[in-house]
C-alpha positions in Angstrom: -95.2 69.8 -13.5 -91.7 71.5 -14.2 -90.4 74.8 -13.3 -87.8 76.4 -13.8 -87.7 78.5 -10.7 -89.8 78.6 -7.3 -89.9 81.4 -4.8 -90.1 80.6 -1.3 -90.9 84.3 0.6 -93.6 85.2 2.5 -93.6 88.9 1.4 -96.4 88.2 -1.1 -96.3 91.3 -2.9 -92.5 91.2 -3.7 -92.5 87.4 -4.4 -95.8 87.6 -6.9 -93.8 90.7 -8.5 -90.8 88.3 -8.8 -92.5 85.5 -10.3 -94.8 87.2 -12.4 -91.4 89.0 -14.2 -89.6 85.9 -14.3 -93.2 84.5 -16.1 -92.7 87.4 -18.6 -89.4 86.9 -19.7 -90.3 82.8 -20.1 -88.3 81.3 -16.8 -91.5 79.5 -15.5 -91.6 80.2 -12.3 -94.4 79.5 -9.2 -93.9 80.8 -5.7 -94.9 79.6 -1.9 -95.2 81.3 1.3 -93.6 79.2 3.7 -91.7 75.9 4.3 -94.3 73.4 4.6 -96.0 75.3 0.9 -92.7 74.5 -0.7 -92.1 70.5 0.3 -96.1 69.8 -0.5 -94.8 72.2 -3.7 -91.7 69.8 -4.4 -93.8 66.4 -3.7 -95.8 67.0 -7.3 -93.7 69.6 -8.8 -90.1 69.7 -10.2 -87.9 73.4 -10.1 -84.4 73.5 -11.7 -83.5 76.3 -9.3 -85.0 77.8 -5.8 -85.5 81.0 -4.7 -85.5 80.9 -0.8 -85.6 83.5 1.8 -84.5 83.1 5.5 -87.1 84.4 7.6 -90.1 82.6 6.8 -93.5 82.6 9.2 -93.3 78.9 9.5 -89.7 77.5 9.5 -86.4 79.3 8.5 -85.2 79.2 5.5 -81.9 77.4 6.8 -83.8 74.6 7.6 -85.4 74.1 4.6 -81.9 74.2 2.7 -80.7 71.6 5.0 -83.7 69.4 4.8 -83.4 69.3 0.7 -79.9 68.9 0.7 -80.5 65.8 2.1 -81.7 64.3 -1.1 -81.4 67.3 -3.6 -79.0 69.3 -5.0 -81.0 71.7 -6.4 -79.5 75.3 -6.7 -80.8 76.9 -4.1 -80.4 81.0 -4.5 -80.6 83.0 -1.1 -82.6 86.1 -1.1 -83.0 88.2 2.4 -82.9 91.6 3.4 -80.1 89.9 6.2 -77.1 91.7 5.6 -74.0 90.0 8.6 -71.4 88.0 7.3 -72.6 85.2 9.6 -75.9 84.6 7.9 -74.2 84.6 4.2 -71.0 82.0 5.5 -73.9 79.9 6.7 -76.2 80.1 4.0 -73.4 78.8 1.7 -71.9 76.7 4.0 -75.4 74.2 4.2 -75.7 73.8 1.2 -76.8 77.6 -0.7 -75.5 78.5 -4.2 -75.6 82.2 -4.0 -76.7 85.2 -1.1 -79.0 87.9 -2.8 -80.2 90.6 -0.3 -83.0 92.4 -0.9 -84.3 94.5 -2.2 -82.7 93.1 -5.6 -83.2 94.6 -9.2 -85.5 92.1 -10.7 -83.3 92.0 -14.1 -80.1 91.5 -12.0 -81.8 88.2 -10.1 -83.0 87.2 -13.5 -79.4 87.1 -14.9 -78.2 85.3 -12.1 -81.4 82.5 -12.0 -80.8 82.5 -16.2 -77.0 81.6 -15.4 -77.7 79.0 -13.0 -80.3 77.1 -15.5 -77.9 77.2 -18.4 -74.8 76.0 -16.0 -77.0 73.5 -14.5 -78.1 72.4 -18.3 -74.5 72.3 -19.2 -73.4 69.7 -16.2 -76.8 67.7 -16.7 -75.8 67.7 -20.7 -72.3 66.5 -19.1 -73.1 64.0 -17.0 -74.4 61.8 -20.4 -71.8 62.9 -22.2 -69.4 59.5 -22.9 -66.1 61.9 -23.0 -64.7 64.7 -21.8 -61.0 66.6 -23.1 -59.7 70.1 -21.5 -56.2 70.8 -22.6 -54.1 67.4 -21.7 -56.7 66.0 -19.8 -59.3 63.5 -21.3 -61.6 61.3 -19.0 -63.7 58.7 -20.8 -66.7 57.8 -18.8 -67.8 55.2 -20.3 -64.5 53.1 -19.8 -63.0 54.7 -16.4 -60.5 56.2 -17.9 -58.4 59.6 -17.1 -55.3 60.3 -19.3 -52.8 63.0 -19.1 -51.0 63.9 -22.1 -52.2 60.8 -24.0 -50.8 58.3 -21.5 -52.9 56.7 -18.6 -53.6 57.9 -15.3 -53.8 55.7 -12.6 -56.4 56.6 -10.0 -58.1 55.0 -6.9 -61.6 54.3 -7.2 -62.9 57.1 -4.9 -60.6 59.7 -6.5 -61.9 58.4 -9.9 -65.3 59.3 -8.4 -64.5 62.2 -7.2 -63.2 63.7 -10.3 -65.7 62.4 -12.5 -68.1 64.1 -10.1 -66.4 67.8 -9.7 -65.9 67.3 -14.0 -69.8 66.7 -14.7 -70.3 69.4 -12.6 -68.2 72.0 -14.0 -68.0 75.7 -13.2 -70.3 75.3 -10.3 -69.0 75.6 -6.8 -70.0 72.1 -5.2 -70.4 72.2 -1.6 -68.5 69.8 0.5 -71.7 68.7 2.2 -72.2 67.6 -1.8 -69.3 65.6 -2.2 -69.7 63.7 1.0 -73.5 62.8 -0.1 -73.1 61.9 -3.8 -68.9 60.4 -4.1 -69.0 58.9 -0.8 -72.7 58.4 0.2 -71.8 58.7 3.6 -73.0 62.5 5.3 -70.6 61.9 8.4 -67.3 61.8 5.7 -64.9 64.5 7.0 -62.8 67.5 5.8 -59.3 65.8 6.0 -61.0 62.8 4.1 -61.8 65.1 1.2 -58.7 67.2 1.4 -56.4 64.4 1.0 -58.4 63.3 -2.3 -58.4 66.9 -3.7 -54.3 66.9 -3.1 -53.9 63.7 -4.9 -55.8 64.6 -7.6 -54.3 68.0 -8.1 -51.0 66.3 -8.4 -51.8 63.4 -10.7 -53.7 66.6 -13.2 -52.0 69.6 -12.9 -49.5 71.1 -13.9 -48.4 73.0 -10.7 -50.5 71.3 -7.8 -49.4 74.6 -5.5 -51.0 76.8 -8.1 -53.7 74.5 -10.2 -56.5 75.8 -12.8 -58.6 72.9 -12.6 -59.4 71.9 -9.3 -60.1 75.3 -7.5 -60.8 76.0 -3.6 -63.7 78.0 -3.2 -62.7 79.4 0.5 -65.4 78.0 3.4 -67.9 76.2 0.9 -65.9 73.8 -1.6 -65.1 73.1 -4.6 -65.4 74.3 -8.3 -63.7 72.4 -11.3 -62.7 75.0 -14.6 -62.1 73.9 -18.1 -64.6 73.6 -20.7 -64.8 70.7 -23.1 -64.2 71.5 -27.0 
């Protein structure tokens, strides 16, 4: 079955709130108590976003992030009542798409879960899209081919990849955990790899590489690519 959201919390009362007002305002949503709940969950179910808090009664909620990002990249949506700096760098830096504390307005984490779905919907629209265009820049998918101002671009295979990737995903940060798992397949891929593919690329497509629009560094988790097809 599809959902559009689960909720992985243990606080029943505040979860079955949650879920019950997402329910109301038509986001389908289920919710689980604990870690092992949610994988038997995700083994017959599908959720296009997750709900996860940290301290769970059977596994922390940082492990469970970890262990999907291994073969998902689900948006998954912190919610604790954890307030330190550490615990949000490290929630976004596995792999998390957002740090909610509690308690939360329940019409505020609905506007956020809503945005996710429809950016989500937008990249997954993208990614069987055959074109894309954003100012000067038009990449045709279908062919392999990135031009700037009408004339070709000539890119390496991996920074083809790479671009085609950060494109289809559009106005979402990407995590660099991400990039390493789906452009280079390989989870052991490091920073100055990735660094020096981002620099190329943001001098072959922008205008000022020092100061580009595109391409933008989201500080301590990765990536997020701006400009909107026509």
């Amino acid at each position: 079955m599809e959902y559009d959201c689960l909720i992985v919390d243990d606080e029943e009362a505040l979860a079955q709130s949650t879920c019950d007002y997402f329910n109301l305002f038509e986001v389908s949503t289920a919710w689980v108590p604990g870690m092992p709940a949610a994988l038997t969950f995700l083994q017959a179910n599908r959720a296009e976003v997750i709900l996860l808090d940290i301290n769970l009664p059977d596994g922390s909620g940082f492990s469970l992030c970890k262990h999907l990002r291994q073969t998902s990249d689900t948006p998954i949506l912190f919610i604790s009542a954890r307030t330190s700096d550490d615990d949000q760098i490290l929630a976004l830096g596995i792999g998390g798409d957002d740090y909610i504390q509690k308690p939360y307005s329940l019409s505020v984490l609905l506007a956020k879960v809503r945005a996710v779905l429809k950016r989500r919907r937008a990249g997954t629209a993208a990614r069987y899209a055959s074109a894309f265009s954003c100012g000067d820049l038009s990449i045709e998918f279908d062919a392999g081919r990135v031009r700037k101002s009408g004339a070709p671009l000539t890119l390496k295979a991996m920074e083809y990849k790479l671009l085609a990737y950060l494109v289809q995903n559009r106005g979402r940060i990407i995590p660099k955990e991400e990039l390493f798992r789906n452009v280079w397949e390989d989870a052991v891929t490091g920073d100055g790899t990735l660094n020096v593919h981002i620099r190329r690329l943001r001098e072959k497509i922008e205008q000022d590489p020092n100061h580009p629009v595109h391409i933008l560094t989201v500080w301590g988790t990765g990536y997020r690519f701006e400009g909107d097809a026509p």
